[in-house]
C-alpha positions in Angstrom: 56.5 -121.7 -9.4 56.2 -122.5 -5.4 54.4 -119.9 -3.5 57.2 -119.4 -1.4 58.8 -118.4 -4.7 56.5 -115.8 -5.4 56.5 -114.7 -2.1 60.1 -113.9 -2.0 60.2 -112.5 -4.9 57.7 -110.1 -3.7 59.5 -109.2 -0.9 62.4 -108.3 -3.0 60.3 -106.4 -5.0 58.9 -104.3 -2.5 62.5 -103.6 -0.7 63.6 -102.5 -3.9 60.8 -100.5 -4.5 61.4 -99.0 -0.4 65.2 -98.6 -1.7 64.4 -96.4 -4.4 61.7 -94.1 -2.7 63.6 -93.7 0.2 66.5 -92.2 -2.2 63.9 -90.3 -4.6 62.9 -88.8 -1.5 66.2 -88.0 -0.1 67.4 -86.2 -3.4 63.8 -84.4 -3.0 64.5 -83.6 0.7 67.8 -81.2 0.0 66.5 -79.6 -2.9 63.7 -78.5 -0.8 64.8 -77.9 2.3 64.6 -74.4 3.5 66.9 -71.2 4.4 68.1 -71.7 8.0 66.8 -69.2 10.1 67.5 -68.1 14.0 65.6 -67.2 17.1 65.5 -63.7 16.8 68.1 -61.8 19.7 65.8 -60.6 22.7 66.0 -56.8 23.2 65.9 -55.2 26.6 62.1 -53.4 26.5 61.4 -53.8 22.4 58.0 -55.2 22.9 55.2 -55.7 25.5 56.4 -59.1 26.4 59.7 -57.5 27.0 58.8 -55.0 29.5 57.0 -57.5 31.3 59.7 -60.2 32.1 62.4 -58.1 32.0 62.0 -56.6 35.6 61.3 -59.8 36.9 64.6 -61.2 35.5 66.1 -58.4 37.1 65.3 -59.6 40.3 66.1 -63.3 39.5 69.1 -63.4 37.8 70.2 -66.7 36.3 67.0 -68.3 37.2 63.5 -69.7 35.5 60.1 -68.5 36.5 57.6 -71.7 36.1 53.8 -72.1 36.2 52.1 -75.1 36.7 49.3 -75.1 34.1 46.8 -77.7 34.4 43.3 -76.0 34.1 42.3 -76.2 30.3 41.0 -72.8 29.6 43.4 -71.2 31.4 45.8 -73.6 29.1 43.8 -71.2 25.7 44.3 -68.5 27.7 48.6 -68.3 28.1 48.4 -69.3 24.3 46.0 -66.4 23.5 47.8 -64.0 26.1 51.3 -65.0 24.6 50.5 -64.3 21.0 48.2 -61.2 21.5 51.7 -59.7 23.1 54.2 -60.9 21.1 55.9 -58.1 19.3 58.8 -59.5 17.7 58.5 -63.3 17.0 56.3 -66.8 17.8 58.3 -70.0 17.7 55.2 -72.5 17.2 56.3 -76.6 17.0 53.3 -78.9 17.4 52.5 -82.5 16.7 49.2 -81.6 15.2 47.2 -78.1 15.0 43.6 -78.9 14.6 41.5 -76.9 12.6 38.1 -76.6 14.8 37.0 -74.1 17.1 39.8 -73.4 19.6 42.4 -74.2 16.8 40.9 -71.7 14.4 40.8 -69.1 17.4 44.7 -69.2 18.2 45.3 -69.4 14.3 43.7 -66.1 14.1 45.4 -64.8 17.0 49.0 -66.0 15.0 47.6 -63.9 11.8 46.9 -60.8 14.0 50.7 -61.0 15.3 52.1 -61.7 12.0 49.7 -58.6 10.6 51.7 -56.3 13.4 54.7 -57.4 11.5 55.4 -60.3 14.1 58.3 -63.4 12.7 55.8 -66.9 12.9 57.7 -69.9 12.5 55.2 -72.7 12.6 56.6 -76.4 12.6 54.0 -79.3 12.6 54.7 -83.0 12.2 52.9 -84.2 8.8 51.3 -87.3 10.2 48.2 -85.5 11.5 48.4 -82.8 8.2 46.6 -85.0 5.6 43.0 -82.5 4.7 44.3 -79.6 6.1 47.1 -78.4 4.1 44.9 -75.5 2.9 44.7 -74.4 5.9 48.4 -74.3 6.8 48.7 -73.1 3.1 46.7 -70.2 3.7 48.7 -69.3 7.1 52.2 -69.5 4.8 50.8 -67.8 2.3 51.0 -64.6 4.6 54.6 -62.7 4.1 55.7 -63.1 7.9 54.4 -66.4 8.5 56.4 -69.5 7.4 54.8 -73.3 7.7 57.2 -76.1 7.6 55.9 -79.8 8.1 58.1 -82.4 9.6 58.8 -85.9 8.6 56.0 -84.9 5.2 55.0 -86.9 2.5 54.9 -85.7 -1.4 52.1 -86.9 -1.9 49.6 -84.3 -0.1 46.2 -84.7 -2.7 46.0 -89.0 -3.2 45.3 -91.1 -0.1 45.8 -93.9 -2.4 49.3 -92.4 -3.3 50.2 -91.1 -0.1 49.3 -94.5 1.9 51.8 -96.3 -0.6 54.8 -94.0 0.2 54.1 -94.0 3.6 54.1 -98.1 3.1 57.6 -97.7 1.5 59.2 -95.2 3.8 57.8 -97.7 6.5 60.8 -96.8 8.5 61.4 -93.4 8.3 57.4 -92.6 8.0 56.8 -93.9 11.2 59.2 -91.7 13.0 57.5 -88.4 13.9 57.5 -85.3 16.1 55.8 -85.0 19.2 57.2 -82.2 20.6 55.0 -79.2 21.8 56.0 -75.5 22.6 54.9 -71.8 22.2 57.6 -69.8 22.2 56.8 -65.6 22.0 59.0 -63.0 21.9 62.2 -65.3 23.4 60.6 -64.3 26.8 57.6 -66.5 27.1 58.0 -70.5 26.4 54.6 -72.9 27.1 55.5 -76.7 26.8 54.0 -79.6 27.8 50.9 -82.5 26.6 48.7 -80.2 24.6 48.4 -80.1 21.1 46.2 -77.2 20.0 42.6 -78.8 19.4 39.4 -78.6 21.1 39.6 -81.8 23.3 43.1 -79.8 24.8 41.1 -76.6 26.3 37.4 -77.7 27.7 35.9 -76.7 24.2 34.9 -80.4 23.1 31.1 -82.1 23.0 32.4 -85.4 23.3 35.3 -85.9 25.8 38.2 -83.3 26.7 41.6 -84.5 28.5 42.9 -84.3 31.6 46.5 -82.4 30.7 49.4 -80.6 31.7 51.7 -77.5 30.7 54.6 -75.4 32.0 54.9 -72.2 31.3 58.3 -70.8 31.5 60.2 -67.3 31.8 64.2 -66.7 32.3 66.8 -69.2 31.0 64.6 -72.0 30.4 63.1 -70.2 27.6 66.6 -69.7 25.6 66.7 -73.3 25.9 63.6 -73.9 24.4 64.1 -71.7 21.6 68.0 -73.8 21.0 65.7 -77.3 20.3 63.3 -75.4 18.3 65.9 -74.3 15.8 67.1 -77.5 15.7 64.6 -79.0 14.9 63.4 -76.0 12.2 66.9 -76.3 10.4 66.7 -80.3 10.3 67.0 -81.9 7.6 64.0 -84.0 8.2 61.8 -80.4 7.8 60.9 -79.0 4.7 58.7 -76.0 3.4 54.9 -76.4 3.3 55.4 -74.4 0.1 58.2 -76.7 -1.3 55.0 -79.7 -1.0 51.7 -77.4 -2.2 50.7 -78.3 -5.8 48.1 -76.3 -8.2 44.8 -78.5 -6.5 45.8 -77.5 -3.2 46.1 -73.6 -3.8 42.7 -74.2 -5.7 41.1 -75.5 -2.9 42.6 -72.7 -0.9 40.8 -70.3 -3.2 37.3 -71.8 -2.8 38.1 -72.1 1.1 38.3 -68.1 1.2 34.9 -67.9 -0.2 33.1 -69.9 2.4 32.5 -68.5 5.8 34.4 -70.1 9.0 31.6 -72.0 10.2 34.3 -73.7 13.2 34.2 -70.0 14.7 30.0 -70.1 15.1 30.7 -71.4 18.8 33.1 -68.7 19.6 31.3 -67.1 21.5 30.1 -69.1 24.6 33.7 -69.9 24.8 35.3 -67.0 25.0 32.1 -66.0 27.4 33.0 -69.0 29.5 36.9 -68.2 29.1 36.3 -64.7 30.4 34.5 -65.7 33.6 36.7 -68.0 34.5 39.1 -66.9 37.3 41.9 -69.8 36.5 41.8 -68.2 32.7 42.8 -65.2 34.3 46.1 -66.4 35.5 48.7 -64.6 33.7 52.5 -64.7 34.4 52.9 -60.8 33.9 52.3 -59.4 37.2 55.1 -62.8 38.2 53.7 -63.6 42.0 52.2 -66.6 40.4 55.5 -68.1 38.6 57.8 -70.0 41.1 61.5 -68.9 40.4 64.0 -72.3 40.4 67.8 -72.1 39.9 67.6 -75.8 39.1 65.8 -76.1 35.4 66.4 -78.0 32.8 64.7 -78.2 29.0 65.6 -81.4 27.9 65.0 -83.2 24.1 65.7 -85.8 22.1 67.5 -84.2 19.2 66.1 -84.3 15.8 68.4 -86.7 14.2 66.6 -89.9 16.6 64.2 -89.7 13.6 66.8 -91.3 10.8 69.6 -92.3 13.2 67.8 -95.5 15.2 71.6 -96.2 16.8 72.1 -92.4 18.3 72.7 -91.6 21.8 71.4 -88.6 24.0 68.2 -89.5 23.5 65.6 -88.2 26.5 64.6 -91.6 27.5 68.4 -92.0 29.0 67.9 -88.6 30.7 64.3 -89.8 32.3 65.3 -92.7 33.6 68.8 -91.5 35.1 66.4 -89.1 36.8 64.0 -92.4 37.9 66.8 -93.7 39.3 67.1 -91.0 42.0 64.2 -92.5 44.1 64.6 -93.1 47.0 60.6 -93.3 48.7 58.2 -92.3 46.4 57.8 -92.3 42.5 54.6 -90.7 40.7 53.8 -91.3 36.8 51.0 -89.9 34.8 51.1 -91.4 31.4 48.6 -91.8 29.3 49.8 -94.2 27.3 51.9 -96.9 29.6 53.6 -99.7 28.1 56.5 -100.0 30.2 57.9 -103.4 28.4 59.5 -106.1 30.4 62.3 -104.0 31.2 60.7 -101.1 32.4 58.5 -103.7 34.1 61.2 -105.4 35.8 63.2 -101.5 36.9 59.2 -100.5 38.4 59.0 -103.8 40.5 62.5 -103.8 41.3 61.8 -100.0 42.9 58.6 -101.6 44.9 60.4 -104.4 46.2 63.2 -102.1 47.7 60.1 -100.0 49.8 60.0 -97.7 47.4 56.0 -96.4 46.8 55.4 -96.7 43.2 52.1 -95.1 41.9 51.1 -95.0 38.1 48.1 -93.4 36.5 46.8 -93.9 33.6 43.7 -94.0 30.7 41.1 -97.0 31.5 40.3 -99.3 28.5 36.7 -97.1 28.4 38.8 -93.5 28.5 41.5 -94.0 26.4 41.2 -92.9 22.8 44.2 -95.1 21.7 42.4 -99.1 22.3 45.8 -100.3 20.6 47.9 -99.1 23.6 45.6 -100.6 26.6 45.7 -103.7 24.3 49.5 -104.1 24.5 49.6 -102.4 28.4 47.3 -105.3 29.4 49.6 -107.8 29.6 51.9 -105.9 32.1 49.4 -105.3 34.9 49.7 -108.5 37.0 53.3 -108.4 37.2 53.2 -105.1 38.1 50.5 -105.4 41.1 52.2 -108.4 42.2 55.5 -106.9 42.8 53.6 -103.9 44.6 53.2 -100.9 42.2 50.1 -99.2 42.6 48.1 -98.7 39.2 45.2 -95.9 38.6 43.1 -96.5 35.7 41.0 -92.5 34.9 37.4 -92.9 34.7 35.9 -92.0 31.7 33.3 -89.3 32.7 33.9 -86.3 34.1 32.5 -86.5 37.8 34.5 -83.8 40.3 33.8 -81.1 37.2 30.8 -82.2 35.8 29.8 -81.1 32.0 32.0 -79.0 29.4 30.9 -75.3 28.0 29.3 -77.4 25.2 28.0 -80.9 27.2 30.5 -82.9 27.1 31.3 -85.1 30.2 33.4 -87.3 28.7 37.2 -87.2 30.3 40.2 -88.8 29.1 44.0 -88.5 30.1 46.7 -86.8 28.4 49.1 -85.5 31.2 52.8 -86.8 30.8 54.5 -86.2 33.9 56.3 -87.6 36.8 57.9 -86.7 40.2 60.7 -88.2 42.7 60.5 -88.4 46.0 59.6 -84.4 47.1 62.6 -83.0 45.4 62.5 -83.4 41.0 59.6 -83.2 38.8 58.7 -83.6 34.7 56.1 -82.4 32.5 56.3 -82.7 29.0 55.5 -85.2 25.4 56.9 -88.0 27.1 54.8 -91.3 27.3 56.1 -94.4 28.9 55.7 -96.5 25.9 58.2 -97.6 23.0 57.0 -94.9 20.5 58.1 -92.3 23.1 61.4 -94.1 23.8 62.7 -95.3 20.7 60.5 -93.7 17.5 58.9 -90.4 18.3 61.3 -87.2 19.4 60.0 -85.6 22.6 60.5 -82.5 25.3 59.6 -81.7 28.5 61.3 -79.8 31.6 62.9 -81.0 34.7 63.0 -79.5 37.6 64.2 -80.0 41.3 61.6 -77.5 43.2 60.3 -79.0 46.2 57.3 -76.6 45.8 56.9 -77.6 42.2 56.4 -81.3 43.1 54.2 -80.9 45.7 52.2 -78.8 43.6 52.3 -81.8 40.9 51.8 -84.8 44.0 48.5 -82.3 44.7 47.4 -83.1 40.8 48.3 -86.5 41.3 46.4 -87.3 44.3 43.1 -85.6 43.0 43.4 -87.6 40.1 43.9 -91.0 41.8 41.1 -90.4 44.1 38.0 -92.9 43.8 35.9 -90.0 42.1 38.1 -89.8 39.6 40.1 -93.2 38.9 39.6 -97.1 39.6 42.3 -98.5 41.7 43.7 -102.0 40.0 44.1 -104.8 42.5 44.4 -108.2 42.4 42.2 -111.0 44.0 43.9 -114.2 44.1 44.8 -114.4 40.3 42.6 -111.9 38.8 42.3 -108.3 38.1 40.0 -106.3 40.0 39.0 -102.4 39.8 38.0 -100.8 42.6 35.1 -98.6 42.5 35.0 -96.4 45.6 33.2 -93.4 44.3 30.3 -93.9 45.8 29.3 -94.6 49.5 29.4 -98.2 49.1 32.7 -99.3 47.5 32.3 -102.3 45.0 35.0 -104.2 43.2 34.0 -104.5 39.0 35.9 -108.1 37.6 35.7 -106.8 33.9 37.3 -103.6 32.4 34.7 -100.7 33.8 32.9 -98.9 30.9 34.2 -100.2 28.1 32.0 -101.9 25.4 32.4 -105.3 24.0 33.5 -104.1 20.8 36.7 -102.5 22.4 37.4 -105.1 24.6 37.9 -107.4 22.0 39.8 -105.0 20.1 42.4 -104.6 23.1 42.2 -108.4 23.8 43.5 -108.7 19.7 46.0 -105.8 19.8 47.1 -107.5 22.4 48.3 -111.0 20.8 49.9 -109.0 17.8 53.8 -108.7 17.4 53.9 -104.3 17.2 54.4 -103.4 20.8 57.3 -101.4 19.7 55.2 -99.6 17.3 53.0 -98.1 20.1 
């Protein structure tokens, strides 16, 4: 038999093998999905939360309050501030939940609600679950807490077992949830970049990110609270407790013995949280929200995750937004693969006169070397037609060192802004897993005070103390180091080891740009 033989007839036994687990896990998938369930109807001064916004609406009818949240502890602090209030229900949907020292604070600030009879809905996407299910166990096990996992596997005990039905649900595995937002009591939404992990809120010893949220009051937060239950009634979620087998709850057991040695550091952060005037920066008192008539929370719905030919996705709505410059366009993305398309639209902007600035991780910040590999490739063309491109250093120098040493920084904002007049902050990258795999959220606005607020971030964050400006000399790539009192131009990627340079330069020759 010819070894192309063999090989084919592998192939068709692996599709056929991919055919039958994607049924088996279908038929699995409706026996086990869960009851629908509702955001619960907002009452007029039921809880704290209630009497808070409730005069504010008052005096803004038909309008959303926003915040602008871009210091990391104060970040904890609206999550923490949120929950501790919430009387009624928290709406929590997250692409991962770390459990370390900032995630295990806000879990137990979730138990403390549920314990004052508080609804938790909790909605994670599985690919980040795999060691922790205990954890989320031990939350669901609680009577007003429910844990649902999106996109899961069956297999949650056998990496070996696991890693081979993610390989034969290759196409549906690798579709996932990247939406973020903390919804409490229908009055309060916080969406945004931020996962809930250490690295999101300053409380990191090796490298925390630069990152952005908006928190919202008023009709935005209804909206919210419409794509959550989408998304929590989809058929793509089921049950953590649907998934849990005997090992897990016996691991759960043994858990509950040992003391929560994450928690050990609590409390220098919560010191450091406390004396921090940005941390204080609640929305209750409202002179610190800006009130806009002119709101929008925007999705993908959850059906991009198993329908790859659907329309409405968010992508359309970003880039009919795009579109609308007319002088100046301003993305923060920390993962920037804008393909030959997007390439083409971004130069196409330049050449008209139109300034186009884009930040983004450099090779030694990221924490994702596959995507700088396969962004690589689109930097000349985009210099040459005139875009401006902002690499972040990967040290923290305008701050200097984290509550526990780190000085490490790296980029996770996702946002952009038009001319003066419309701004975004959300899950969005400007990559092909954003556009055409994952399911993301943000808000846009059109607040002139908004994006001038966001062009303030912006600019600090493209200044020489904080990023390299890209150029080119003649033919090649140049970063321009102006941090210091005499400028210097660096002809190699600044700050990144050998080891990950030639991990980018391989990524980059491989054929799975539009996995990343």
């Amino acid at each position: 038999m010819h070894i192309f033989e063999i090989a084919l007839i592998g192939v068709v036994c692996f599709a056929l093998c991919s055919l039958l687990a994607i049924y088996s896990y279908g038929r699995f998938g409706r026996r086990a999905r869960g009851r629908p369930t509702r955001a619960l109807p907002v009452e007029e001064a039921e809880t704290a939360l209630d009497r808070a916004v409730a005069p504010l609406l008052r005096q803004q009818p038909g309008r959303s309050g926003l915040l602008l949240v871009a210091d990391n502890l104060q970040a904890f602090a609206v999550r923490a501030f949120a929950a501790r209030n919430a009387g009624r229900s928290l709406d929590l949907q997250y692409y991962y939940w770390l459990d370390d020292l900032t995630g295990g604070l806000l879990a137990r600030e979730v138990i403390a609600a549920a314990d004052r009879g508080v609804r938790v809905r909790l909605l994670i996407d599985d690919i980040n679950t795999r060691g922790d299910d205990a954890s989320y166990l031990g939350l669901d096990r609680h009577p007003n807490i429910e844990v649902r996992l999106f996109n899961p596997s069956r297999n949650r005990s056998n990496s070996l077992r696991r890693g081979i039905e993610l390989a034969l649900r290759a196409f549906r595995a690798t579709r996932r949830m990247h939406n973020k937002a903390w919804i409490a009591d229908g009055r309060i939404a916080i969406i945004g970049g931020r996962n809930i992990g250490d690295a999101y809120f300053d409380a990191s010893s090796t490298a925390n990110f630069h990152d952005l949220d908006m928190l919202l009051v008023g009709e935005a937060v209804p909206q919210t609270e419409r794509i959550f239950d989408d998304f929590w009634n989809s058929p793509m979620v089921i049950p953590l407790c649907s998934l849990s087998r005997s090992k897990l709850r016996r691991k759960l057991a043994s858990q509950a013995r040992r003391p929560a040695r994450r928690l050990l550091n609590a409390t220098p952060f919560l010191t450091n949280l406390a004396e921090r005037k940005e941390a204080n920066v609640l929305p209750e008192a409202g002179r610190s929200l800006l009130w806009s008539a002119d709101v929008d929370v925007v999705s993908d719905p959850p059906a991009k995750a198993w329908d790859p030919r659907g329309t409405g996705w968010l992508a359309e709505r970003l880039l009919a937004s795009l579109s609308t410059a007319r002088h100046e366009l301003n993305i923060t993305s920390p993962y920037f693969i804008p393909g030959r398309k997007g390439t083409a639209a971004f130069a196409a902007m330049a050449r008209r006169g139109i300034k186009v600035s884009v930040l983004t991780n450099s090779l030694a910040a990221t924490d994702v070397v596959a995507v700088h590999g396969a962004y690589a490739r689109y930097r000349k063309p985009l210099l040459e037609s005139g875009v401006a491109l902002y690499e972040l250093r990967p040290e923290n120098i305008r701050d200097g060192p984290s509550l526990f040493g780190s000085r490490g920084a790296s980029l996770h904002t996702k946002a952009f802004t038009v001319d003066a007049a419309t701004g975004f902050v959300g899950s969005f990258n400007f990559d092909p897993r954003s556009a055409s795999l994952n399911t993301e959220m943000g808000v846009i606005f059109n607040d002139p005070r908004l994006v001038a607020q966001m062009r303030t971030i912006f600019l600090a964050q493209t200044a020489p103390e904080c990023s390299y400006q890209v150029a080119l000399e003649g033919s090649r790539l140049v970063w321009n180091d102006a941090k210091d009192a005499v400028p210097q131009q660096l002809r190699s990627e600044p700050g990144a080891s050998l080891g990950r340079r030639l991990t980018a330069l391989a990524i980059g020759l491989l054929p799975i740009e539009s996995q990343l």
